[in-house]
C-alpha positions as CSV (number, residue, x, y, z in Angstrom):
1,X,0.0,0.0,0.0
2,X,1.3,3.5,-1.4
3,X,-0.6,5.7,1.3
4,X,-0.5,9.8,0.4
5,X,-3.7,10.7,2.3
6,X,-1.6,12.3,4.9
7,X,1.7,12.2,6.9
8,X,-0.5,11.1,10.0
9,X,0.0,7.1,8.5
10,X,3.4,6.9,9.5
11,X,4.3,3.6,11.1
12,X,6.3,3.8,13.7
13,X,9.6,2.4,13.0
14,X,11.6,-0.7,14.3
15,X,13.9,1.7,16.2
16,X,11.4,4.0,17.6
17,X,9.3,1.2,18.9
18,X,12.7,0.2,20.6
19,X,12.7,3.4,22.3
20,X,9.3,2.7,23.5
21,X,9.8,-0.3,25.1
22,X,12.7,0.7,26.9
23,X,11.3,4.0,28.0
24,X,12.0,5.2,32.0
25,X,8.3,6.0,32.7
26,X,6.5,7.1,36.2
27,X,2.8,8.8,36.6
28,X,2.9,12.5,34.3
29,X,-0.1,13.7,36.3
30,X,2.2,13.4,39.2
31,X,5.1,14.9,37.6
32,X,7.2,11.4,37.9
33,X,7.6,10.6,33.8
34,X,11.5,11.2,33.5
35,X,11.0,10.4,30.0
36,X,7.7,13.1,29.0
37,X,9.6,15.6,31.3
38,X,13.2,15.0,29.0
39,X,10.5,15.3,25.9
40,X,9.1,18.4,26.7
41,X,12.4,20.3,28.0
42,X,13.8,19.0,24.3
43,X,11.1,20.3,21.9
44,X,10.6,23.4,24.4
45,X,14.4,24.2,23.9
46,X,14.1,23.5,19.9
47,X,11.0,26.0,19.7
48,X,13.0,28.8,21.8
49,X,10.0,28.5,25.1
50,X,10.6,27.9,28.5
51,X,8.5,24.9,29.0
52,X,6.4,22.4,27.4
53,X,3.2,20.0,27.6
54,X,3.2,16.8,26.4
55,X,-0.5,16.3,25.5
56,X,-2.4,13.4,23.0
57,X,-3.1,15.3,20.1
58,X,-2.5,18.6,17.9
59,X,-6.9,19.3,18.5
60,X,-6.2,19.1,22.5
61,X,-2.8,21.0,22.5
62,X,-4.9,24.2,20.2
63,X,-8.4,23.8,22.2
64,X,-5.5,24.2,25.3
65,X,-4.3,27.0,24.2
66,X,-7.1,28.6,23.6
67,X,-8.7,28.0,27.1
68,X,-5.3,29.4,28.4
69,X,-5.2,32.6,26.8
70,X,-8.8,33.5,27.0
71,X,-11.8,33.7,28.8
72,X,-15.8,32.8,28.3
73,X,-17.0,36.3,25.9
74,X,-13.6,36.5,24.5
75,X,-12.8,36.0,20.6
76,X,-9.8,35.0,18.3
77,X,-8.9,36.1,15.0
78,X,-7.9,33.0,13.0
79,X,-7.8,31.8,9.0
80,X,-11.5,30.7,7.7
81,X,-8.6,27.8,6.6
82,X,-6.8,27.2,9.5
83,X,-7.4,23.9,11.6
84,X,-7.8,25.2,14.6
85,X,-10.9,27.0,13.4
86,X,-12.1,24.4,10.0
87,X,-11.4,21.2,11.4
88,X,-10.9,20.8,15.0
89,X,-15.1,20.3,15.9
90,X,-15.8,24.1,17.9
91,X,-14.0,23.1,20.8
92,X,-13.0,26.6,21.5
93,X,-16.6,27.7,21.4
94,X,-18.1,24.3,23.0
95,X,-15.9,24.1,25.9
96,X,-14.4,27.7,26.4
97,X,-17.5,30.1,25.5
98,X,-14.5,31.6,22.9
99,X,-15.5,33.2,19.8
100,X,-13.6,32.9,16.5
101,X,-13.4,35.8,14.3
102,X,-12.4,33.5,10.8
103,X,-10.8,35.9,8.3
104,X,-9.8,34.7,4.8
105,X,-6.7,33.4,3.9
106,X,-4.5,34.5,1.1
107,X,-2.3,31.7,-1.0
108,X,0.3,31.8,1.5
109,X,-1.4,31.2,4.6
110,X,-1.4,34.7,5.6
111,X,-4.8,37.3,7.0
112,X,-4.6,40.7,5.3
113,X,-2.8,43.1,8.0
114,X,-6.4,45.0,6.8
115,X,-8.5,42.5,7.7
116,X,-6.8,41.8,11.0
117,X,-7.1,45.4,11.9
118,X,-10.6,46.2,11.3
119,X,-11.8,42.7,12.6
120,X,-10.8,43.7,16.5
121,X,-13.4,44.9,18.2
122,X,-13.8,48.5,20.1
123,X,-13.5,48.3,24.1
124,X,-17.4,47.9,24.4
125,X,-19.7,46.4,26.3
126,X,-21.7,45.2,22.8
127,X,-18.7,43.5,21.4
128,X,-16.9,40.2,22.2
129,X,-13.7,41.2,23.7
130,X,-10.4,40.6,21.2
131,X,-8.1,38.3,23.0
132,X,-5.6,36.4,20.9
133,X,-4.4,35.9,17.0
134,X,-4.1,32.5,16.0
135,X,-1.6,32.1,12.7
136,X,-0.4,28.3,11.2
137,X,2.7,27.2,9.3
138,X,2.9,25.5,7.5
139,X,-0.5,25.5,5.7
140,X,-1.8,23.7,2.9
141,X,2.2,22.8,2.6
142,X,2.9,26.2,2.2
143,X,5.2,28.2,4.4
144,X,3.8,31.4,6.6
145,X,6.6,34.5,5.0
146,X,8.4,35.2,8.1
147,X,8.3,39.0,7.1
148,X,4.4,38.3,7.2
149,X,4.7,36.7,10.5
150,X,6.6,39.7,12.4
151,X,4.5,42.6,10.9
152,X,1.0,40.0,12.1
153,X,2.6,40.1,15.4
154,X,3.8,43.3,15.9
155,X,0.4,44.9,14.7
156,X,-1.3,42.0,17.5
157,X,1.2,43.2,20.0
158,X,0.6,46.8,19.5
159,X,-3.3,45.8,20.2
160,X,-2.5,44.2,23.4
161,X,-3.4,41.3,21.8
162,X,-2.0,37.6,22.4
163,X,-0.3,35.4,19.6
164,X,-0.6,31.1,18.9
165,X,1.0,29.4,16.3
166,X,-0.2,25.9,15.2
167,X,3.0,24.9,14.3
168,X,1.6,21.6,13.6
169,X,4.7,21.1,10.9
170,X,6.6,23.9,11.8
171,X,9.8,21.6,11.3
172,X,8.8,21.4,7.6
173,X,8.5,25.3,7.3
174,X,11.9,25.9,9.6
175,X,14.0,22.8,7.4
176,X,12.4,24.2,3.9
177,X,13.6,27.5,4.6
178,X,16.7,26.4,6.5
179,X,16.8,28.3,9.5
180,X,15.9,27.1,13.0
181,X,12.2,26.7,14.4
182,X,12.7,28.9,17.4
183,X,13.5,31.6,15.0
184,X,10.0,30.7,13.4
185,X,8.1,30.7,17.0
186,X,9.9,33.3,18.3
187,X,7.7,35.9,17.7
188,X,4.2,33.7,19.6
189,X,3.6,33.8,23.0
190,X,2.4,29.9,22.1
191,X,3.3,27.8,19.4
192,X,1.7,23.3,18.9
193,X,3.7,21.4,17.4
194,X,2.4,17.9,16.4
195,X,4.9,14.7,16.7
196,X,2.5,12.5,14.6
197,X,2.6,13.7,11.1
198,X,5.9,14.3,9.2
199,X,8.0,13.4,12.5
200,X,6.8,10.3,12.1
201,X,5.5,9.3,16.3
202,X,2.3,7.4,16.6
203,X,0.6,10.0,18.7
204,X,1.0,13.5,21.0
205,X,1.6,17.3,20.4
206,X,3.6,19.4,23.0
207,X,2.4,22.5,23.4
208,X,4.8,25.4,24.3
209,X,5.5,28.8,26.2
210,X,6.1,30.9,29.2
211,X,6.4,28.6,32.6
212,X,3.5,30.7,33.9
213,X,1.7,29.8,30.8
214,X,2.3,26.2,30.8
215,X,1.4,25.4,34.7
216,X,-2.1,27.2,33.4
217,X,-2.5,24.8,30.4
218,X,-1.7,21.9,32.8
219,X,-5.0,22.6,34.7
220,X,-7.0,22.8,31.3
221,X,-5.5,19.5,29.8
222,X,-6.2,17.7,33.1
223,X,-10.1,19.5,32.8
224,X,-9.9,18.1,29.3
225,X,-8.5,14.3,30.0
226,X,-5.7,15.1,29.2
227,X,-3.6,13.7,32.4
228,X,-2.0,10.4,31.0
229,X,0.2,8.3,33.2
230,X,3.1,6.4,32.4
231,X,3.0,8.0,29.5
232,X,6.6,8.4,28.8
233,X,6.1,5.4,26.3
234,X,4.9,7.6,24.0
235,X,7.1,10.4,24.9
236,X,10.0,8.7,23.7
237,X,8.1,7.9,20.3
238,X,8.5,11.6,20.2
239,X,12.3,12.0,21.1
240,X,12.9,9.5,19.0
241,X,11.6,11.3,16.2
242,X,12.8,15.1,17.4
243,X,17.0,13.0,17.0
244,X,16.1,11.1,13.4
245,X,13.4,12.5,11.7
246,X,13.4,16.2,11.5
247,X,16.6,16.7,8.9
248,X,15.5,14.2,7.0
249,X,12.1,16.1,6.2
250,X,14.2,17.1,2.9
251,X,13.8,14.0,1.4
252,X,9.6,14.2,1.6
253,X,9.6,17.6,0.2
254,X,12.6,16.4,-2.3
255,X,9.8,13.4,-3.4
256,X,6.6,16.1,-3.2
257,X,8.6,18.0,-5.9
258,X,9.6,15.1,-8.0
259,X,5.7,13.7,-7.7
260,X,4.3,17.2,-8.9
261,X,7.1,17.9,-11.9
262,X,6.1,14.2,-13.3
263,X,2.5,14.2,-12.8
264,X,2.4,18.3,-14.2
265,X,3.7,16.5,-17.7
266,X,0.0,14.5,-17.4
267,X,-1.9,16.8,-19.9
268,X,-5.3,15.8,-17.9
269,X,-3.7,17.2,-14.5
270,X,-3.5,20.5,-13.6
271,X,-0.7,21.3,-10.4
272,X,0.3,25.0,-9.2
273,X,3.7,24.9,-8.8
274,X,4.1,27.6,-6.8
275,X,2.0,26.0,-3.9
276,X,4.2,22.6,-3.4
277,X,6.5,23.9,-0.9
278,X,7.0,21.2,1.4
279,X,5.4,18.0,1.5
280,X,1.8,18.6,-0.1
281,X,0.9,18.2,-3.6
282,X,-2.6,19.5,-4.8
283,X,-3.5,17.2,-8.1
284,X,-6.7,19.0,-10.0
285,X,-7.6,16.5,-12.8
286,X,-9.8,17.4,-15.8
287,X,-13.0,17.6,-14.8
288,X,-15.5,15.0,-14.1
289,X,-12.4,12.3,-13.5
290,X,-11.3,12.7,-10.1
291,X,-13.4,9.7,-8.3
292,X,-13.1,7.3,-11.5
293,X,-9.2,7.8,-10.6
294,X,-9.4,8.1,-7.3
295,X,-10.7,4.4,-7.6
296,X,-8.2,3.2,-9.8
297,X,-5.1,4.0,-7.9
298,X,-7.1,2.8,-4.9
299,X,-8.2,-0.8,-6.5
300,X,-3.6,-0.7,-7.9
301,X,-2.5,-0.2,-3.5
302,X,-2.9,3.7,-3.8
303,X,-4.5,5.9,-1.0
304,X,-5.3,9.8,-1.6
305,X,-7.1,12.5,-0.1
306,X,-10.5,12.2,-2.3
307,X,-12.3,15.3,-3.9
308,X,-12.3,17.6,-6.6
309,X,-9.1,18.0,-6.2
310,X,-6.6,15.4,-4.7
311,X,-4.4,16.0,-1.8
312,X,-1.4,13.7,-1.7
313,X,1.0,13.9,1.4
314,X,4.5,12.6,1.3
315,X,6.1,11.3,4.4
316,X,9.0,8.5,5.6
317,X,6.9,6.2,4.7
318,X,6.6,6.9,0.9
319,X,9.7,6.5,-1.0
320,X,11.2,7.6,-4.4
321,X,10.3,4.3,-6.2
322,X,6.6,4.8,-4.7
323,X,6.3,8.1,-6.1
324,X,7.2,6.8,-9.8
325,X,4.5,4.2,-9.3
326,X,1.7,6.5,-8.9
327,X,2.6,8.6,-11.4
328,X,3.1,5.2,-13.7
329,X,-0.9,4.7,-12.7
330,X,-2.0,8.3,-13.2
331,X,-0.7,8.1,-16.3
332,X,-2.2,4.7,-17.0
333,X,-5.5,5.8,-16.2
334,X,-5.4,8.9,-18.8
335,X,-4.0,6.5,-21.1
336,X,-7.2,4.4,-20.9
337,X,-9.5,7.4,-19.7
Protein backbone atom coordinates (compact mmCIF):
# COMPACT_ATOMS: atom_id res chain seq x y z
CA UNK A 1 0.00 0.00 0.00
CA UNK A 2 1.25 3.51 -1.36
CA UNK A 3 -0.63 5.71 1.31
CA UNK A 4 -0.51 9.79 0.44
CA UNK A 5 -3.68 10.69 2.32
CA UNK A 6 -1.63 12.34 4.92
CA UNK A 7 1.72 12.24 6.90
CA UNK A 8 -0.52 11.06 9.98
CA UNK A 9 0.03 7.10 8.47
CA UNK A 10 3.39 6.87 9.52
CA UNK A 11 4.34 3.56 11.06
CA UNK A 12 6.26 3.80 13.68
CA UNK A 13 9.58 2.43 12.98
CA UNK A 14 11.55 -0.70 14.35
CA UNK A 15 13.87 1.70 16.23
CA UNK A 16 11.35 3.97 17.63
CA UNK A 17 9.26 1.17 18.95
CA UNK A 18 12.71 0.22 20.63
CA UNK A 19 12.67 3.42 22.31
CA UNK A 20 9.29 2.72 23.52
CA UNK A 21 9.82 -0.32 25.05
CA UNK A 22 12.65 0.70 26.86
CA UNK A 23 11.31 4.00 27.96
CA UNK A 24 11.97 5.17 32.00
CA UNK A 25 8.34 6.02 32.68
CA UNK A 26 6.53 7.05 36.15
CA UNK A 27 2.76 8.85 36.56
CA UNK A 28 2.87 12.48 34.28
CA UNK A 29 -0.06 13.70 36.28
CA UNK A 30 2.24 13.36 39.18
CA UNK A 31 5.08 14.91 37.56
CA UNK A 32 7.19 11.43 37.91
CA UNK A 33 7.60 10.64 33.82
CA UNK A 34 11.50 11.22 33.47
CA UNK A 35 11.02 10.38 30.00
CA UNK A 36 7.68 13.11 29.02
CA UNK A 37 9.63 15.57 31.34
CA UNK A 38 13.24 15.05 28.98
CA UNK A 39 10.53 15.35 25.88
CA UNK A 40 9.09 18.40 26.68
CA UNK A 41 12.36 20.27 27.96
CA UNK A 42 13.78 19.02 24.26
CA UNK A 43 11.08 20.30 21.91
CA UNK A 44 10.58 23.45 24.37
CA UNK A 45 14.41 24.24 23.85
CA UNK A 46 14.12 23.52 19.90
CA UNK A 47 11.01 25.99 19.66
CA UNK A 48 12.97 28.82 21.75
CA UNK A 49 10.02 28.50 25.13
CA UNK A 50 10.60 27.87 28.46
CA UNK A 51 8.46 24.93 28.97
CA UNK A 52 6.38 22.41 27.43
CA UNK A 53 3.20 19.99 27.61
CA UNK A 54 3.19 16.82 26.43
CA UNK A 55 -0.53 16.33 25.52
CA UNK A 56 -2.40 13.38 23.04
CA UNK A 57 -3.12 15.26 20.13
CA UNK A 58 -2.53 18.65 17.89
CA UNK A 59 -6.86 19.31 18.47
CA UNK A 60 -6.16 19.13 22.52
CA UNK A 61 -2.78 20.96 22.45
CA UNK A 62 -4.92 24.16 20.21
CA UNK A 63 -8.40 23.76 22.19
CA UNK A 64 -5.48 24.18 25.30
CA UNK A 65 -4.26 26.97 24.16
CA UNK A 66 -7.13 28.65 23.59
CA UNK A 67 -8.72 28.05 27.05
CA UNK A 68 -5.32 29.35 28.41
CA UNK A 69 -5.20 32.63 26.82
CA UNK A 70 -8.81 33.55 26.99
CA UNK A 71 -11.76 33.66 28.83
CA UNK A 72 -15.75 32.84 28.30
CA UNK A 73 -16.99 36.27 25.90
CA UNK A 74 -13.57 36.46 24.49
CA UNK A 75 -12.75 35.98 20.64
CA UNK A 76 -9.81 34.97 18.35
CA UNK A 77 -8.94 36.14 14.99
CA UNK A 78 -7.95 33.02 12.99
CA UNK A 79 -7.78 31.81 8.98
CA UNK A 80 -11.50 30.66 7.71
CA UNK A 81 -8.57 27.84 6.60
CA UNK A 82 -6.82 27.15 9.53
CA UNK A 83 -7.41 23.94 11.58
CA UNK A 84 -7.81 25.23 14.56
CA UNK A 85 -10.89 26.97 13.41
CA UNK A 86 -12.10 24.44 10.04
CA UNK A 87 -11.43 21.16 11.42
CA UNK A 88 -10.87 20.83 15.01
CA UNK A 89 -15.11 20.25 15.91
CA UNK A 90 -15.83 24.15 17.87
CA UNK A 91 -13.97 23.13 20.83
CA UNK A 92 -13.00 26.58 21.46
CA UNK A 93 -16.55 27.69 21.40
CA UNK A 94 -18.07 24.33 22.97
CA UNK A 95 -15.90 24.08 25.89
CA UNK A 96 -14.45 27.67 26.39
CA UNK A 97 -17.54 30.13 25.46
CA UNK A 98 -14.54 31.63 22.94
CA UNK A 99 -15.53 33.17 19.78
CA UNK A 100 -13.59 32.93 16.54
CA UNK A 101 -13.43 35.79 14.34
CA UNK A 102 -12.40 33.52 10.81
CA UNK A 103 -10.84 35.89 8.29
CA UNK A 104 -9.75 34.74 4.78
CA UNK A 105 -6.69 33.37 3.92
CA UNK A 106 -4.46 34.53 1.13
CA UNK A 107 -2.28 31.69 -0.97
CA UNK A 108 0.31 31.76 1.52
CA UNK A 109 -1.39 31.24 4.56
CA UNK A 110 -1.38 34.74 5.62
CA UNK A 111 -4.76 37.34 6.98
CA UNK A 112 -4.60 40.68 5.28
CA UNK A 113 -2.76 43.11 8.01
CA UNK A 114 -6.36 45.00 6.77
CA UNK A 115 -8.49 42.55 7.75
CA UNK A 116 -6.79 41.83 10.98
CA UNK A 117 -7.13 45.36 11.92
CA UNK A 118 -10.58 46.21 11.33
CA UNK A 119 -11.76 42.72 12.64
CA UNK A 120 -10.75 43.72 16.53
CA UNK A 121 -13.41 44.92 18.20
CA UNK A 122 -13.83 48.50 20.13
CA UNK A 123 -13.47 48.26 24.07
CA UNK A 124 -17.42 47.86 24.44
CA UNK A 125 -19.75 46.36 26.31
CA UNK A 126 -21.74 45.19 22.82
CA UNK A 127 -18.67 43.49 21.38
CA UNK A 128 -16.87 40.18 22.23
CA UNK A 129 -13.67 41.18 23.65
CA UNK A 130 -10.41 40.62 21.16
CA UNK A 131 -8.14 38.30 23.03
CA UNK A 132 -5.63 36.41 20.85
CA UNK A 133 -4.41 35.89 17.03
CA UNK A 134 -4.06 32.54 15.96
CA UNK A 135 -1.63 32.07 12.68
CA UNK A 136 -0.43 28.33 11.16
CA UNK A 137 2.72 27.24 9.32
CA UNK A 138 2.92 25.50 7.50
CA UNK A 139 -0.47 25.52 5.69
CA UNK A 140 -1.79 23.70 2.94
CA UNK A 141 2.24 22.79 2.65
CA UNK A 142 2.86 26.24 2.18
CA UNK A 143 5.19 28.16 4.36
CA UNK A 144 3.76 31.42 6.55
CA UNK A 145 6.60 34.52 4.98
CA UNK A 146 8.44 35.18 8.09
CA UNK A 147 8.34 38.98 7.13
CA UNK A 148 4.37 38.26 7.20
CA UNK A 149 4.68 36.66 10.50
CA UNK A 150 6.60 39.68 12.39
CA UNK A 151 4.49 42.65 10.88
CA UNK A 152 1.00 40.03 12.08
CA UNK A 153 2.61 40.06 15.42
CA UNK A 154 3.84 43.27 15.86
CA UNK A 155 0.39 44.94 14.70
CA UNK A 156 -1.26 42.03 17.52
CA UNK A 157 1.24 43.25 20.03
CA UNK A 158 0.57 46.84 19.53
CA UNK A 159 -3.28 45.83 20.23
CA UNK A 160 -2.51 44.19 23.39
CA UNK A 161 -3.39 41.26 21.84
CA UNK A 162 -2.00 37.64 22.37
CA UNK A 163 -0.31 35.37 19.61
CA UNK A 164 -0.58 31.07 18.92
CA UNK A 165 1.00 29.43 16.35
CA UNK A 166 -0.21 25.87 15.21
CA UNK A 167 2.99 24.92 14.35
CA UNK A 168 1.61 21.58 13.57
CA UNK A 169 4.67 21.14 10.88
CA UNK A 170 6.61 23.92 11.79
CA UNK A 171 9.79 21.57 11.30
CA UNK A 172 8.78 21.36 7.57
CA UNK A 173 8.51 25.29 7.29
CA UNK A 174 11.93 25.87 9.56
CA UNK A 175 14.04 22.82 7.41
CA UNK A 176 12.44 24.20 3.91
CA UNK A 177 13.63 27.46 4.63
CA UNK A 178 16.71 26.40 6.50
CA UNK A 179 16.77 28.25 9.49
CA UNK A 180 15.86 27.12 12.99
CA UNK A 181 12.20 26.67 14.36
CA UNK A 182 12.73 28.93 17.38
CA UNK A 183 13.52 31.55 14.96
CA UNK A 184 9.96 30.72 13.45
CA UNK A 185 8.05 30.66 17.04
CA UNK A 186 9.85 33.35 18.25
CA UNK A 187 7.66 35.92 17.69
CA UNK A 188 4.20 33.74 19.59
CA UNK A 189 3.60 33.77 23.05
CA UNK A 190 2.44 29.89 22.15
CA UNK A 191 3.31 27.76 19.40
CA UNK A 192 1.68 23.31 18.93
CA UNK A 193 3.68 21.41 17.44
CA UNK A 194 2.37 17.86 16.37
CA UNK A 195 4.93 14.69 16.65
CA UNK A 196 2.48 12.48 14.60
CA UNK A 197 2.57 13.70 11.12
CA UNK A 198 5.92 14.30 9.19
CA UNK A 199 8.02 13.45 12.48
CA UNK A 200 6.80 10.28 12.07
CA UNK A 201 5.54 9.30 16.26
CA UNK A 202 2.28 7.39 16.63
CA UNK A 203 0.62 9.98 18.68
CA UNK A 204 1.00 13.54 20.96
CA UNK A 205 1.58 17.27 20.44
CA UNK A 206 3.63 19.44 23.04
CA UNK A 207 2.38 22.50 23.38
CA UNK A 208 4.79 25.35 24.32
CA UNK A 209 5.47 28.76 26.18
CA UNK A 210 6.11 30.92 29.18
CA UNK A 211 6.41 28.61 32.57
CA UNK A 212 3.49 30.66 33.94
CA UNK A 213 1.65 29.84 30.75
CA UNK A 214 2.28 26.20 30.85
CA UNK A 215 1.36 25.38 34.68
CA UNK A 216 -2.11 27.25 33.38
CA UNK A 217 -2.48 24.80 30.36
CA UNK A 218 -1.66 21.89 32.75
CA UNK A 219 -4.99 22.58 34.74
CA UNK A 220 -7.02 22.85 31.29
CA UNK A 221 -5.48 19.47 29.83
CA UNK A 222 -6.25 17.66 33.08
CA UNK A 223 -10.11 19.46 32.83
CA UNK A 224 -9.91 18.09 29.32
CA UNK A 225 -8.48 14.32 30.00
CA UNK A 226 -5.67 15.06 29.17
CA UNK A 227 -3.64 13.71 32.43
CA UNK A 228 -2.00 10.42 31.04
CA UNK A 229 0.15 8.29 33.23
CA UNK A 230 3.13 6.35 32.43
CA UNK A 231 3.03 8.02 29.46
CA UNK A 232 6.64 8.43 28.79
CA UNK A 233 6.15 5.41 26.26
CA UNK A 234 4.88 7.64 23.96
CA UNK A 235 7.14 10.37 24.95
CA UNK A 236 10.02 8.66 23.74
CA UNK A 237 8.08 7.87 20.34
CA UNK A 238 8.45 11.64 20.22
CA UNK A 239 12.26 11.96 21.09
CA UNK A 240 12.93 9.46 19.04
CA UNK A 241 11.63 11.33 16.16
CA UNK A 242 12.75 15.11 17.42
CA UNK A 243 16.97 13.03 17.02
CA UNK A 244 16.07 11.12 13.45
CA UNK A 245 13.43 12.48 11.73
CA UNK A 246 13.36 16.16 11.47
CA UNK A 247 16.64 16.66 8.92
CA UNK A 248 15.48 14.20 6.96
CA UNK A 249 12.08 16.14 6.24
CA UNK A 250 14.19 17.11 2.87
CA UNK A 251 13.76 13.97 1.41
CA UNK A 252 9.61 14.19 1.57
CA UNK A 253 9.59 17.61 0.23
CA UNK A 254 12.56 16.36 -2.27
CA UNK A 255 9.83 13.37 -3.38
CA UNK A 256 6.61 16.08 -3.18
CA UNK A 257 8.57 17.97 -5.87
CA UNK A 258 9.61 15.14 -7.98
CA UNK A 259 5.67 13.67 -7.70
CA UNK A 260 4.25 17.16 -8.91
CA UNK A 261 7.06 17.95 -11.90
CA UNK A 262 6.06 14.16 -13.31
CA UNK A 263 2.46 14.15 -12.80
CA UNK A 264 2.36 18.32 -14.24
CA UNK A 265 3.66 16.45 -17.67
CA UNK A 266 0.04 14.52 -17.43
CA UNK A 267 -1.86 16.80 -19.87
CA UNK A 268 -5.30 15.82 -17.90
CA UNK A 269 -3.74 17.24 -14.50
CA UNK A 270 -3.49 20.54 -13.55
CA UNK A 271 -0.69 21.30 -10.35
CA UNK A 272 0.30 25.00 -9.22
CA UNK A 273 3.73 24.95 -8.81
CA UNK A 274 4.13 27.58 -6.77
CA UNK A 275 2.01 25.98 -3.85
CA UNK A 276 4.19 22.56 -3.43
CA UNK A 277 6.52 23.87 -0.92
CA UNK A 278 6.98 21.22 1.42
CA UNK A 279 5.45 17.96 1.47
CA UNK A 280 1.76 18.61 -0.06
CA UNK A 281 0.93 18.25 -3.57
CA UNK A 282 -2.61 19.49 -4.83
CA UNK A 283 -3.46 17.21 -8.13
CA UNK A 284 -6.69 19.02 -10.04
CA UNK A 285 -7.65 16.49 -12.77
CA UNK A 286 -9.85 17.39 -15.78
CA UNK A 287 -13.01 17.58 -14.75
CA UNK A 288 -15.50 15.04 -14.07
CA UNK A 289 -12.37 12.30 -13.54
CA UNK A 290 -11.27 12.67 -10.14
CA UNK A 291 -13.43 9.65 -8.28
CA UNK A 292 -13.12 7.35 -11.49
CA UNK A 293 -9.21 7.78 -10.62
CA UNK A 294 -9.40 8.14 -7.35
CA UNK A 295 -10.73 4.38 -7.55
CA UNK A 296 -8.22 3.24 -9.83
CA UNK A 297 -5.10 3.98 -7.91
CA UNK A 298 -7.12 2.83 -4.91
CA UNK A 299 -8.19 -0.77 -6.51
CA UNK A 300 -3.64 -0.72 -7.88
CA UNK A 301 -2.53 -0.24 -3.46
CA UNK A 302 -2.93 3.65 -3.76
CA UNK A 303 -4.53 5.87 -1.02
CA UNK A 304 -5.27 9.85 -1.55
CA UNK A 305 -7.12 12.53 -0.12
CA UNK A 306 -10.50 12.23 -2.33
CA UNK A 307 -12.25 15.34 -3.89
CA UNK A 308 -12.34 17.65 -6.62
CA UNK A 309 -9.09 17.95 -6.18
CA UNK A 310 -6.63 15.36 -4.75
CA UNK A 311 -4.37 15.96 -1.84
CA UNK A 312 -1.43 13.69 -1.70
CA UNK A 313 1.03 13.87 1.37
CA UNK A 314 4.50 12.62 1.33
CA UNK A 315 6.09 11.29 4.37
CA UNK A 316 8.98 8.49 5.64
CA UNK A 317 6.94 6.18 4.73
CA UNK A 318 6.64 6.95 0.95
CA UNK A 319 9.70 6.48 -0.97
CA UNK A 320 11.16 7.62 -4.40
CA UNK A 321 10.32 4.29 -6.20
CA UNK A 322 6.64 4.81 -4.75
CA UNK A 323 6.29 8.08 -6.14
CA UNK A 324 7.16 6.76 -9.78
CA UNK A 325 4.52 4.23 -9.32
CA UNK A 326 1.70 6.46 -8.88
CA UNK A 327 2.62 8.59 -11.44
CA UNK A 328 3.11 5.24 -13.68
CA UNK A 329 -0.94 4.65 -12.67
CA UNK A 330 -1.96 8.25 -13.22
CA UNK A 331 -0.66 8.13 -16.26
CA UNK A 332 -2.17 4.72 -16.99
CA UNK A 333 -5.49 5.80 -16.24
CA UNK A 334 -5.36 8.88 -18.79
CA UNK A 335 -4.03 6.50 -21.10
CA UNK A 336 -7.21 4.42 -20.87
CA UNK A 337 -9.53 7.36 -19.70
Amino acid sequence: MIDLRSDTVTQPSAAMRQAMATAEVGDDVWGDDPTVAQLEALIAAKVGKAAGLFVPSGTQSNLVALLTHCQRGDEYLVGQEAHLYRYEGGGGAAFGGIQPQPLPVAADGSLALDHLRSAIKPLDFHFARTRLLCLENTMHGRVLPQGYVQDACALADAQGLAKHLDGARLFNAAVKQNVAAAALAAPFDSVSICLSKGLGAPVGSVLCGSMDFIQQAKRWRKMLGGGMRQSGILAAAGIYALEHNVERLVEDHANAAFLARELAAIAQVSIDMASVQTNMVFVTPTPGSADALTRHLKARGILVDPGATLRLVTHLDVSREDIAAVVREVRAFYDNY
